[in-house]
C-alpha positions as CSV (number, residue, x, y, z in Angstrom):
1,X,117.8,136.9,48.6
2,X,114.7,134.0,48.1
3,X,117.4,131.7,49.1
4,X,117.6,133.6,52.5
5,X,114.3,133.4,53.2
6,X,114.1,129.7,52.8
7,X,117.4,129.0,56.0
8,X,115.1,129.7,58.7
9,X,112.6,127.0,58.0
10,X,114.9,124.8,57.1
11,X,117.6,125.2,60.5
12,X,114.0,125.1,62.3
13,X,113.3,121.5,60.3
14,X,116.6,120.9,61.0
15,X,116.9,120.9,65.0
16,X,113.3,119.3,65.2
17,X,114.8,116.0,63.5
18,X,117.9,116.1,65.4
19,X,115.4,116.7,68.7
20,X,113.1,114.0,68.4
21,X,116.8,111.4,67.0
22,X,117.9,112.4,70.4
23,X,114.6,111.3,71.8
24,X,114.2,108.1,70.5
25,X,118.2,107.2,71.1
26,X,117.5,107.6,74.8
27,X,114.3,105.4,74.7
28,X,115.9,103.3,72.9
29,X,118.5,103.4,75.7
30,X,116.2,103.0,78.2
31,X,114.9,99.5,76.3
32,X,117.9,98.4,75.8
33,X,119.5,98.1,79.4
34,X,115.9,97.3,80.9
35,X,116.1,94.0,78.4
36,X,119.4,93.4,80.4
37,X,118.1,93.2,83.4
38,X,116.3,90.7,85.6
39,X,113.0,92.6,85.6
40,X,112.6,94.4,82.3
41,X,108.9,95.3,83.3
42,X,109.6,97.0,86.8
43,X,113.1,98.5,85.2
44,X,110.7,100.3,82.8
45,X,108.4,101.6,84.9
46,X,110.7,103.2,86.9
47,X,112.9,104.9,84.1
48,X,109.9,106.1,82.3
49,X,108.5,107.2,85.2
50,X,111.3,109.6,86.0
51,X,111.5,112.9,83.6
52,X,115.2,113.0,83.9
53,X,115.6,109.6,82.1
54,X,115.0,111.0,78.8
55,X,118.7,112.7,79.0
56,X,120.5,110.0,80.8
57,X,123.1,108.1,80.0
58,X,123.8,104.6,81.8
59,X,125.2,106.3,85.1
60,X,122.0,108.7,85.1
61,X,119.9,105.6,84.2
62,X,121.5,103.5,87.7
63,X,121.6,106.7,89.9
64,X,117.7,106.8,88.6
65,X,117.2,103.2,90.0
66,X,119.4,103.6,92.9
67,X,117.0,106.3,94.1
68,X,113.9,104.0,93.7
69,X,116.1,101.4,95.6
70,X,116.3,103.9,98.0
71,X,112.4,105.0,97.7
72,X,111.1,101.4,98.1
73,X,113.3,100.5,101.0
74,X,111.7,104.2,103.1
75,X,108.2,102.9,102.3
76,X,109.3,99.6,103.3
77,X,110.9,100.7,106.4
78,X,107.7,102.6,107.5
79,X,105.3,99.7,106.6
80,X,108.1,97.7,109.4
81,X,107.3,100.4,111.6
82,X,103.6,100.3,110.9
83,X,103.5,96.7,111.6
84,X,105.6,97.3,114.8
85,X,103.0,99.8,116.4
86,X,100.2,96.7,115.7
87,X,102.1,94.5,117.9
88,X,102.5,91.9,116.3
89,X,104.3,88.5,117.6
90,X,106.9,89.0,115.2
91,X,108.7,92.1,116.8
92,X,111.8,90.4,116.9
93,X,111.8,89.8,113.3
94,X,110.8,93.2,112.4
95,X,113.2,94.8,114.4
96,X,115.5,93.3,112.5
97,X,114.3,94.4,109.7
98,X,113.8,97.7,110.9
99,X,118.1,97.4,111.6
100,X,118.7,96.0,107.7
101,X,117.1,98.5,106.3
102,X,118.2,101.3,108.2
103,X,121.7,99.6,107.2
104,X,120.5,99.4,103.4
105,X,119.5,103.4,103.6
106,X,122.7,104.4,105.5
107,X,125.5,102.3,103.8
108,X,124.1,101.1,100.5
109,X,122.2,103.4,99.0
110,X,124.8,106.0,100.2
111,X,127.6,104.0,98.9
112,X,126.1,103.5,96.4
113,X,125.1,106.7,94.9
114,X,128.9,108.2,96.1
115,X,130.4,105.5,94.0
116,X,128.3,105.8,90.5
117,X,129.0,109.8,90.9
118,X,133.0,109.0,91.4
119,X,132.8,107.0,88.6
120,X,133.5,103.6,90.5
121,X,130.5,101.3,89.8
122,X,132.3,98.1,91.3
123,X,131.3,99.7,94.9
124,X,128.3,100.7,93.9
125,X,127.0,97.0,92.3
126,X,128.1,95.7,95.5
127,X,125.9,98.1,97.5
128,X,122.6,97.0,95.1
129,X,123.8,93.4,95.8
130,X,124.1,93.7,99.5
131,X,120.2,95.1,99.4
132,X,119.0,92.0,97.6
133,X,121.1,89.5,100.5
134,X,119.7,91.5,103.5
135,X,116.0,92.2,102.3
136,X,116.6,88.1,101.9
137,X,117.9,88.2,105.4
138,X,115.0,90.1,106.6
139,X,112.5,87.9,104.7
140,X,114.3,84.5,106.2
141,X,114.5,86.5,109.8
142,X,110.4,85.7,110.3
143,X,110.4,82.0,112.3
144,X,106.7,81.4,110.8
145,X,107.8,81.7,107.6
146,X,105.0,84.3,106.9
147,X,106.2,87.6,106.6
148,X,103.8,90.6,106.8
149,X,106.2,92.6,104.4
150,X,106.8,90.3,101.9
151,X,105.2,92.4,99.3
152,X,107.4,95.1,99.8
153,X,110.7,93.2,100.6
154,X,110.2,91.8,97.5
155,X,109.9,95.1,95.6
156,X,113.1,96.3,97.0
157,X,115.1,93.1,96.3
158,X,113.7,93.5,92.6
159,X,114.5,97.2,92.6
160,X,118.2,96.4,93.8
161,X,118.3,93.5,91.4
162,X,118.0,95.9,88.6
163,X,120.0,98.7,89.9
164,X,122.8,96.4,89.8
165,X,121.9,94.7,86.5
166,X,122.2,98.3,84.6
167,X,125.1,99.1,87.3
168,X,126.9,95.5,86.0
169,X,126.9,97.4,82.6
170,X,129.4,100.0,83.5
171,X,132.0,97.7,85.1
């Protein structure tokens, strides 16, 4: 009967350890596909930011940075449409942006997200990787080679560099 008494505590001790194993496997996770990618720093920030990273596996962890790629691009189209309203002399150049990322929202992120959930990451790299060419294409689209949304053209060509990066590790 003393032996009885002791099974509680020790199923209790039990599922703590395998709890916090669990934890420290998916951080570890988390490390170890950042290191793989382009931009370890940014690819950390942006998993540990995000509470459903600690139960991810590498499809959660790309669908994770898929959405940021999504995230950065909407603040990126609104600071395009910001500039827009200033009037600057560069509306050509922002309209075009304003057209890429619309595109980027619309077909790549969408793709993108469809193709990681269907279990087809080929399409879903190749979304990431068009971003990264059309943010360039927006960047290069500004004739006096000063860009007033370089900042955030360059976050969402980093962001879709590493969605791809962790996306490249499920092909």
């Amino acid at each position: 009967m003393a032996n009885l008494k002791l099974l509680p505590p020790i199923i209790f001790f039990v599922i703590f350890l395998s709890i916090q194993s669990h934890r420290a496997s998916c951080a570890s996770l988390i490390e170890q596909t950042c290191k793989n990618t382009p931009h370890e720093a940014l690819c950390l920030q942006y998993l540990k930011s995000d509470p459903g990273s600690s139960q991810a596996d590498i499809t959660g962890l790309a669908l994770i940075m898929v959405d940021a790629m999504k995230t950065t691009t909407q603040q990126a189209q609104a600071k395009v449409q910001q500039e827009l309203k200033k009037g600057h002399g560069e509306t050509e150049a922002l309209n075009a942006c304003a057209g890429t990322y619309k595109t980027v929202l619309e077909y790549d992120v969408t793709v993108a997200i469809e193709a990681l959930k269907k279990g087809d990451p080929k399409f879903a790299e190749d979304g990431a990787n068009d971003t990264v060419m059309e943010v360039n294409s927006c960047e290069a689209a500004f004739p006096s080679g000063k860009s007033p949304i370089t900042q955030q053209n360059n976050l969402v060509r980093d962001v879709a560099q590493v969605a791809a990066a962790i996306i490249r590790n499920l092909l």
